[in-house]
N, C-alpha and C positions, 0 to 999 in steps of 0.2 A: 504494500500500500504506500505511494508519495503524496496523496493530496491531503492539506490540510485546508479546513474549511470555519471559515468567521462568519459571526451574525453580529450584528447591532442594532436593539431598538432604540430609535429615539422617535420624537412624539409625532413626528409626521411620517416618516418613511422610516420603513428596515433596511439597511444594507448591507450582502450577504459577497462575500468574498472568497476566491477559493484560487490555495497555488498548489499548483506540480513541482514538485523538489525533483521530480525527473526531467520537465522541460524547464524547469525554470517561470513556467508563463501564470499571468494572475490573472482573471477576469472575475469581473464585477458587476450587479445590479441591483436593484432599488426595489420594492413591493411598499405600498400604503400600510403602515401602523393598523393593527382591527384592537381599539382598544379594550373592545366589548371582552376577543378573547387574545389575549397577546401570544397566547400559543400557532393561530394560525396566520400572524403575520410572518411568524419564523420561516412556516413551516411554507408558506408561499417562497418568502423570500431563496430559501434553500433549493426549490423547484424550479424559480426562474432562472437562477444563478447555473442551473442545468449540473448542479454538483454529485456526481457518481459516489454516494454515500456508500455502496460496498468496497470499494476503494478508497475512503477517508481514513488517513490514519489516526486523524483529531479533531475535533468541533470545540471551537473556543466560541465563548460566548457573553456578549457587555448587557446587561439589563438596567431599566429603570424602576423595574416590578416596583420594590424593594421600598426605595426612593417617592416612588406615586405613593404609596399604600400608608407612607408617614404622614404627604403632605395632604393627601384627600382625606384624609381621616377613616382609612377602606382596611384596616388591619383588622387582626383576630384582637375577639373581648380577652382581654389580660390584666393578671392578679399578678401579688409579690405577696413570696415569704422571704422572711429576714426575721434578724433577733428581735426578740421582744422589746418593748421600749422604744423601739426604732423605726414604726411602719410608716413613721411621719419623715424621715429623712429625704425622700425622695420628691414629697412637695414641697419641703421647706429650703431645698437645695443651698443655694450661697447666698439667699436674700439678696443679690443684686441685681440691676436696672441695664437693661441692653442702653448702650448708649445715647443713640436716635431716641430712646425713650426718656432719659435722664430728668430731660425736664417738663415731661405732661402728665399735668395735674390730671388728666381726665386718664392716666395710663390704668389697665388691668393686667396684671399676672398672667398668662397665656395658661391655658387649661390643661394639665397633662395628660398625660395618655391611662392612669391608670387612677381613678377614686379613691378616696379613702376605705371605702366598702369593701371594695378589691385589695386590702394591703392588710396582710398577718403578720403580727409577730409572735413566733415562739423563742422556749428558753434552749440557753445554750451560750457559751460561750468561750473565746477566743482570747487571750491578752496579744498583742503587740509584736510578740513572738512568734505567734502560732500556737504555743501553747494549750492547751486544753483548760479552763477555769471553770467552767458547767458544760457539761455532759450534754449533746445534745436531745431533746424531749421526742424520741420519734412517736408517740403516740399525739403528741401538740402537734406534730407534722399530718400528720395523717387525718386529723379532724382538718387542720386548717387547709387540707385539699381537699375537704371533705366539702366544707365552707364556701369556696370558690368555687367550685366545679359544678355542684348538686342545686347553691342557694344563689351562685354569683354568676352563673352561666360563663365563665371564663373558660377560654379554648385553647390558651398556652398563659404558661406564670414563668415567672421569673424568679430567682433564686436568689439572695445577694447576702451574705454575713458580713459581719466584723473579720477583718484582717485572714480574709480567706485567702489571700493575695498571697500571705505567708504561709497556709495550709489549708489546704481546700476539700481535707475531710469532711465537716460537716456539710458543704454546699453538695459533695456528692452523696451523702450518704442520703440528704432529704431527697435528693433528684433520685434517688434508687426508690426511696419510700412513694413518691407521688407517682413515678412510672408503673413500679407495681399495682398500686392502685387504681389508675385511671392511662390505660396503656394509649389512649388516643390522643390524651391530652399533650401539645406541643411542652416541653421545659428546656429553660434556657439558666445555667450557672453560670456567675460574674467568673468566676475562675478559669473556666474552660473558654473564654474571652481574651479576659486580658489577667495578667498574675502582677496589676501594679496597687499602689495605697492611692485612697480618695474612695471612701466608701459612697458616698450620690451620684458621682461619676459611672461608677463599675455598675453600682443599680440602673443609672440611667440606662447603660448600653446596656445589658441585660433587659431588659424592659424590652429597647427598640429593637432586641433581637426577639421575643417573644412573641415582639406584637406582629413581626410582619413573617414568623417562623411558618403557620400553617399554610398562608396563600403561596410564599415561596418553594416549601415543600411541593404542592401540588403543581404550580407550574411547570417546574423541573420535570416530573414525574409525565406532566401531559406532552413538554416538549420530545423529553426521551424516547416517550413510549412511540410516536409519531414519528420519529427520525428512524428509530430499530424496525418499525414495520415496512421500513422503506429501505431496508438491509444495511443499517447505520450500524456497526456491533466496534469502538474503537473507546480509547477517553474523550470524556467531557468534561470541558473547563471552564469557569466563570471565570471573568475577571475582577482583581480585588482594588477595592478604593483608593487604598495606595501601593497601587501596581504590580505587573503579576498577577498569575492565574492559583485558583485552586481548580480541584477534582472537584465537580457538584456534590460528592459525597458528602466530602468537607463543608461546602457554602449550603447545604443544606441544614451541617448539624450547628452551624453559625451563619446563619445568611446578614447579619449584620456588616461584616466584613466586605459584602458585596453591596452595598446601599449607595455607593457611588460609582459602581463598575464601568458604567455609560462612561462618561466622561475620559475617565482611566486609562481606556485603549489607545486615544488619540494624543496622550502625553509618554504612552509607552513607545507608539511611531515616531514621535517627534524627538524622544531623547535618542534612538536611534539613527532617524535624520542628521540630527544635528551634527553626531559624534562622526558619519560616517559623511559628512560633506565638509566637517571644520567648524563648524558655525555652534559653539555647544553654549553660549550664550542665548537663550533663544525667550521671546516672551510667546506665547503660544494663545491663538485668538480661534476659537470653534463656534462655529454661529450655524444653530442646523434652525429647524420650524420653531420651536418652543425656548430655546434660549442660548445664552452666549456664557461660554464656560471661559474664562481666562485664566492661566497659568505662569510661571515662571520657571523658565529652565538653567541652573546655573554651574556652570562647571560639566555639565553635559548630565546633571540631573534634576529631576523635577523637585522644587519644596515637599515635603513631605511634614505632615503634625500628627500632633500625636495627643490631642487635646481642641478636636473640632466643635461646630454645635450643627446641628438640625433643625430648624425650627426652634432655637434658644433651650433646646434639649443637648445637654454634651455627650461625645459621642468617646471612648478612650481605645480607640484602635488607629490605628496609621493609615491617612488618609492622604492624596495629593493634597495642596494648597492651592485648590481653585478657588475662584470667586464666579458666582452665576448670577447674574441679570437676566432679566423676563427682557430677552432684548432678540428674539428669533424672528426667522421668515415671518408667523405667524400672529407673530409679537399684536395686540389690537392697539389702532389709535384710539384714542379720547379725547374729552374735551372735558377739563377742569375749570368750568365757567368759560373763559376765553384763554385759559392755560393748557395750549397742545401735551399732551402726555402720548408714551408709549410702553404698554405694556402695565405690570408683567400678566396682565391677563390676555391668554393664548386663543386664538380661533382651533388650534394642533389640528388632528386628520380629518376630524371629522364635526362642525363640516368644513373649517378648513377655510383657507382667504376667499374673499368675495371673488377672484379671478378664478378661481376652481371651479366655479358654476355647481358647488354642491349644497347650496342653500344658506350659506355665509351672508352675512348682513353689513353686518364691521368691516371697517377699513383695516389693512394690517399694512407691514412694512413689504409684504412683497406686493401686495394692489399698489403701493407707491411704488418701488420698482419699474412696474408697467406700467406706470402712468409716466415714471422719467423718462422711460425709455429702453434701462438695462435689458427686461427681458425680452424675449421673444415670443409672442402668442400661441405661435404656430408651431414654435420648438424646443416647448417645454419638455423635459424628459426625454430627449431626442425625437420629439414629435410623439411621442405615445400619447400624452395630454396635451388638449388645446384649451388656453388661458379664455377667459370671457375681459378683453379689455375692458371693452364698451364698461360693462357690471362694474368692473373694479373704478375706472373712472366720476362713473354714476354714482358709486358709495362715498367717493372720495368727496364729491363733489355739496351731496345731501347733506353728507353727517360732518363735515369737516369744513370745507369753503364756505358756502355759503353761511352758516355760524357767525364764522373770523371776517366774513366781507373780503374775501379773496381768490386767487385760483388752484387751479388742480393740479400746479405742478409747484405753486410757491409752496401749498399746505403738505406736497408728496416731499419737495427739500426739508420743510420742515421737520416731516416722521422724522429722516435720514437726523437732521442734525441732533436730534432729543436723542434718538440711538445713540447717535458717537459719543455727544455727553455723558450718558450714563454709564457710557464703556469706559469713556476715559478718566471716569473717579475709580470703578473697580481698580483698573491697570495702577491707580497711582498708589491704590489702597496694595498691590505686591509690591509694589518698585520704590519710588520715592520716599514712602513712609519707612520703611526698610532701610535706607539708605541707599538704594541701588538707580543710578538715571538711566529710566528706557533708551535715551537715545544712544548708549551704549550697547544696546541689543538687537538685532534682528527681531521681525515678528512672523512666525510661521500662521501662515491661516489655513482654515478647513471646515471642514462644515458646507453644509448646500448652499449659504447663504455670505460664507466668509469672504469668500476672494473678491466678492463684490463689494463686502463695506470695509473690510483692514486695510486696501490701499487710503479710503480716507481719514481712516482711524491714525493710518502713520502719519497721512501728512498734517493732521492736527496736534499728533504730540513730536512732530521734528524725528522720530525715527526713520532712520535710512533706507533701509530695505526692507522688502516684504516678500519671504520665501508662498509662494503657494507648489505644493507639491504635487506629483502626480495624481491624477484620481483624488483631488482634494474632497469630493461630495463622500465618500466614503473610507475617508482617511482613517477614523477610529475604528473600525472593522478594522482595515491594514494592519493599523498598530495592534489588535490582538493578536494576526498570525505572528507579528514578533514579539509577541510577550513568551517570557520564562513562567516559569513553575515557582511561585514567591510565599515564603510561608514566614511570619515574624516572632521570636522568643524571645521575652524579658523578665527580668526579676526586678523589684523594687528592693535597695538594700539602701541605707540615708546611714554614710558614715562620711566622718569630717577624715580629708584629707592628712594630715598630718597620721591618722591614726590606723591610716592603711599600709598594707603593704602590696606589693605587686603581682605576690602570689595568691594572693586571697581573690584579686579579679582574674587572675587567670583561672583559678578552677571553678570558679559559678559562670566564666564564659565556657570553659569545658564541659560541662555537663549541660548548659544551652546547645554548646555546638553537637553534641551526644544526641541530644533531642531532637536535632534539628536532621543532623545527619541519616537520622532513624527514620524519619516522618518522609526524606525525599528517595532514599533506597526502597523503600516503601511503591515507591509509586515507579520505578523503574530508572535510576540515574543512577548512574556509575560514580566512584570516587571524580574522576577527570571532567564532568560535567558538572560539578558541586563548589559553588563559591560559597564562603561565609565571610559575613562585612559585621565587625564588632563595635560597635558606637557604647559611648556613655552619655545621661543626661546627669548636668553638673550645675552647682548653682554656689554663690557666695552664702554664707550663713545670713538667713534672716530674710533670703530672696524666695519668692513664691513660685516663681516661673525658673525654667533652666533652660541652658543651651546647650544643644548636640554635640558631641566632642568626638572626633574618630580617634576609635581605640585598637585597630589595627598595628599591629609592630612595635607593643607600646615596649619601651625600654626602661623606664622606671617611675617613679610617684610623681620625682621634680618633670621630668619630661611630660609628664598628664598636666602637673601642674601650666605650664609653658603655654601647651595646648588651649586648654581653658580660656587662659587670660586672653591670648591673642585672638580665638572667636568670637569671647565676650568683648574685646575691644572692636574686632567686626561688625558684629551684629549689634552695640550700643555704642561704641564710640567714647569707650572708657575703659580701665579698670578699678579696681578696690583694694584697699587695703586690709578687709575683713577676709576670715577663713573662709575655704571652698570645701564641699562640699559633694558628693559623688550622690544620687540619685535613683537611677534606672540602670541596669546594664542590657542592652539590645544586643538580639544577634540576629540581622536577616538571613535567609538559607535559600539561595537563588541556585535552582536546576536547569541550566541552559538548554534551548530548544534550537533547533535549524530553523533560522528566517530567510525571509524573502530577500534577495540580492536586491542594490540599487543599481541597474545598468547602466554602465559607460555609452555614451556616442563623441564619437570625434566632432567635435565645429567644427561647422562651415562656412565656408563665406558668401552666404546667398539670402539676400534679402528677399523673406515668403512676400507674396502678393496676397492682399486684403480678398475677400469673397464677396463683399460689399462694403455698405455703409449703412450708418442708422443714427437717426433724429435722436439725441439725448442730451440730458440737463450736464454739463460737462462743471463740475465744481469751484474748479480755475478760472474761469470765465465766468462764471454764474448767469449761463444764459444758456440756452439748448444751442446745439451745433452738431457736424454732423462728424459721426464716431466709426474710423475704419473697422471692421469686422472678420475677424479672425477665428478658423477651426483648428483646434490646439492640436490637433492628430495631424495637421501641415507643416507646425512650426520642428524644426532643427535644432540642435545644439549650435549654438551660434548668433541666432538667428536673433537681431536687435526689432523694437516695433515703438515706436514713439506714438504718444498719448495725444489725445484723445482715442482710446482704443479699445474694444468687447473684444476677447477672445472668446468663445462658446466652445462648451463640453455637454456632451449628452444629460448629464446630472450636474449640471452647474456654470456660471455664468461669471469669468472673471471683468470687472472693470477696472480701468484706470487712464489718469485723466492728462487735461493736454500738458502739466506742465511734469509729468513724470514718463518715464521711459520703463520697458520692459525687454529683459534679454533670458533666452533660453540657456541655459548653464548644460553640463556636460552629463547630469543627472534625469534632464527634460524636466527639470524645474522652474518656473518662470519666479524671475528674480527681478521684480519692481522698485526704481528707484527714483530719486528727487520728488520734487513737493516739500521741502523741507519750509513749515513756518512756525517752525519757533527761533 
């Protein structure tokens, strides 16, 4: 078997991707999102892609299951045991105020996922240690799943103790008592999670792995079952939040881990891009139907945290450091009195922008699209879909111009500008706040909607270049065939500096990497395929938050020491004269996979000829003018094209404008540059 075969749902289209390790070759295509059953958009999408599943050696796979079923409020009814005294932990969290909320008076508390009705506590307990102080109550366990399940109708619970992090007897031993009890019922252990201290944290992800444990279960199960009747019998793999695949086995028995997987693929392509063109600074821009993911790639990897939220819910698993805006193809305009807005409420698949002609009402940013100009009516999806101009312009016109006392192509600049604003606080909210200036970076785009708005996204924050990559509309499928096998182990150990020695983190990294080395043999990697990357989180005494420190090749306490200061001088632009402090110890466990090659072409020196031209809003000029028109399956390594210019791809529509230039690189990468106005 050589083919390996990727799916991606995102909220308008699946795209399904599929390479021959024996020819080398990729092909790719598109099928409409069925949100009703998300199983049968896969299961289209894999059909159209024409992918010969008895010959698939792998099916990798990015979902938003996970992710919807938080923000829709569409999860399984779930309950929490924990110790006694403590059922209130998890609503009283840190007592603090999301920022943007800081200061309104009129604010409420956002509603959790789980009632006080739904939360037990029994006895038992843990000291500091690990320890054993009271014995755990399995008959108090056994009523209080009696409790939930009989009187609270709860369909998965969550499990979280005191200092389980340091011994996680008790949180299995109840999870052994509730399965025998009620074998149907989903349970989810904070320990079998994450093995760090912050007990409302560890209950939080616990919780959001609970709530969305049943529906993810079953989708897997429905996708499986529908691939293997179609002679699919190889591994399946999800991809995890922060990068890398598991076995659905796994993402089953923790689907938490996968609540950001969507996303994930397309920073797994891109760190791959970037290392294997040069360019390993990279800010990374994804714009599909429903929204705009941004990233930061540095050193030729993506940010990774390990301390996210969800909906003001924290989440303690490793996650990339995206920022997402309601800023997609489908993104809707509005009207806030005589205040244009966009988004983040979606038209997504169904039914979709008013140019889809599937019953849409709402303006969105792709009905602005066709009203500037960018797209093509006629050759939408490579002509599979024909756009309803006329409708998109008509909505634009009813619900938006005539409003403002204006026209259909000022209020369609409009959408576009409120977009790029909204993007360009995200981008500043990685970069700038950080200490880091965009315009030291490259911006890779992707997404169906990307290549059309990051050339003006750069040229409004002064960045230089804007890689758009091959097959940009389907770029995070791509980045799953090149994801590895990523599985993460840590222990929480909080001792001051001074008071360590060098062997003491060597062998609690040795028995991580034992565990870890076990868990990827396990699924078929040989010693020579098997990386381990050993990081610590470290922090001065008295400091709340900590910084990453690689602990790779460490040589002694002062040399950690060394390490510390000069990232914390990095990443704050100081240091301190108070003690440090040791934290977390991490060990990632990366089992290499075969990816898809970027192919060489020689430039040339041959300037393509344009296919046509077309009437569009050119941004430089701020007045419509007429935009040469380019089939990207023409253009050469080599090959320069000066702006005002559409280059068209069957799933996607790059622009850029007249005062920027675009040249094909030696990868068939279109590499846009100038516009620079900062």
């Amino acid at each position: 078997m050589t083919e390996r075969l990727a799916v991606d749902i995102g909220g308008t289209f699946v795209d399904a991707i599929t390479f021959d390790r024996s020819t080398r070759n990729v092909t790719v295509e598109k099928a409409s999102t069925t949100p009703a059953e998300p199983a049968s958009g896969v299961v289209s999408s894999v059909e159209k892609v024409d992918a010969t599943l008895e010959e698939t050696e792998a099916f990798v796979h990015g979902t938003t299951l996970g992710l919807n079923a938080v923000l829709e409020r569409t999860g399984a009814t779930t309950g929490i045991i924990t110790n006694e005294g403590f059922r209130d932990v998890y609503e009283i969290g840190r007592t603090s105020v999301e920022r943007e909320s800081m200061y309104d008076i009129r604010y409420q508390k956002p509603e959790t996922l789980v009632d006080r009705r739904r939360r037990v506590g029994v006895p038992g307990r843990l000291d500091a240690t690990g320890e054993e102080v009271d014995p755990l109550d399995a008959e108090a366990v056994r009523e209080a799943a009696t409790q939930l399940v009989e009187e609270r109708g709860v369909e998965g619970i969550a499990i979280c103790f005191l200092h389980s992090y340091r011994n996680p007897a008790h949180e299995r031993e109840a999870a052994r008592i509730v399965r025998e009890a009620y074998p149907t019922v989903s349970v989810s252990i904070s320990s079998d999670i994450t093995r760090e201290y912050r007990e409302y944290e560890r209950t939080s992800t616990a919780v959001m792995d609970a709530y969305i444990k049943p529906i993810f279960e079953t989708y897997v199960d429905e996708v499986d079952e529908a691939l293997s009747a179609r002679g699919f019998d190889a591994p399946f793999f999800i991809t995890r939040s922060g990068g890398g695949t598991l076995t659905a086995d796994r993402a089953t028995n923790a689907p938490v881990h996968t609540i950001l997987s969507g996303p994930a693929g397309g920073l797994i392509g891109a760190s791959h891009v970037g290392r294997e063109t040069g360019r390993e600074n990279l800010i990374t821009v994804d714009v599909g139907g429903t929204s705009l993911d941004a990233c930061v790639i540095e050193d030729g990897s993506p940010a990774v945290k390990y301390d996210s939220r969800l909906e003001h819910q924290p989440l303690q698993i490793p996650v990339y450091d995206i920022r997402t805006i309601g800023a997609g193809g489908g993104s809707i305009a509005w009207l806030d009195g005589e205040l244009l807005k966009v988004g983040p409420q979606s038209a997504g698949a169904d039914p979709g922008p008013v140019a889809y002609g599937q019953g849409g009402t709402e303006p969105t940013v792709t009905d602005a699209a066709v009203a500037l100009g960018y797209v093509d009516p006629g050759d939408f999806l490579g002509g599979e879909m024909e756009l309803d101009a006329d409708g998109a312009r008509g909505a634009l016109e009813e619900t938006l111009a005539e409003p403002l006392g204006s026209s259909v192509t000022a209020v369609s600049r409009g959408i576009f500008d409120v977009t790029l604003a909204n993007t360009v606080g995200a981008i500043r909210e990685l970069t700038i706040e950080k200490g880091l200036d965009p315009r030291e970076f490259s911006m890779l785009s992707f997404g169906g909607a990307g290549p059309m708005l990051v050339p003006l996204l750069a040229r409004e924050m002064g960045v230089e270049e804007v890689v758009v990559p091959t097959a940009p509309s389907v770029f995070s499928a791509l980045g799953m065939l090149m994801a590895d096998v990523v599985y993460d182990f840590s222990r929480t150990n909080i001792e001051a500096l001074t008071d360590l020695e060098v062997s003491a983190l060597e062998s609690t990294f040795d028995a991580l990497d034992a565990e870890a080395i076990e868990t990827l043999t396990a699924e078929g990697f040989d010693a020579e395929a098997i990386d381990l990357e050993h990081t610590l989180e470290m922090r001065y005494l008295g400091q709340e938050h900590t910084v990453e420190v690689d602990a790779n090749e460490l040589e002694s306490i002062a040399d950690l020491g060394d390490r510390f200061e000069a990232d914390h001088e990095s990443r704050y632009g100081h240091t301190m004269d108070d003690p440090a402090e040791v934290v977390h110890q991490r060990v990632r466990a990366v089992g290499r996979n075969d990816k898809p090659p970027l192919e060489r072409e020689q430039p040339v020196d041959v300037s393509p000829e344009p296919v046509g031209t077309r009437d569009a809003f050119c941004f430089a000029e701020g007045e419509r003018t007429a935009f040469d028109v380019y089939d990207r399956d023409d253009l050469r390594a080599g090959a320069q094209l000066d702006g005002p210019a559409i280059v068209r791809e069957p799933t996607t529509t790059i622009v850029f404008h007249s005062d920027q230039t675009a040249t094909v690189d030696e990868y068939g990468q279109l590499v846009i540059t100038g516009g620079d106005t900062a």
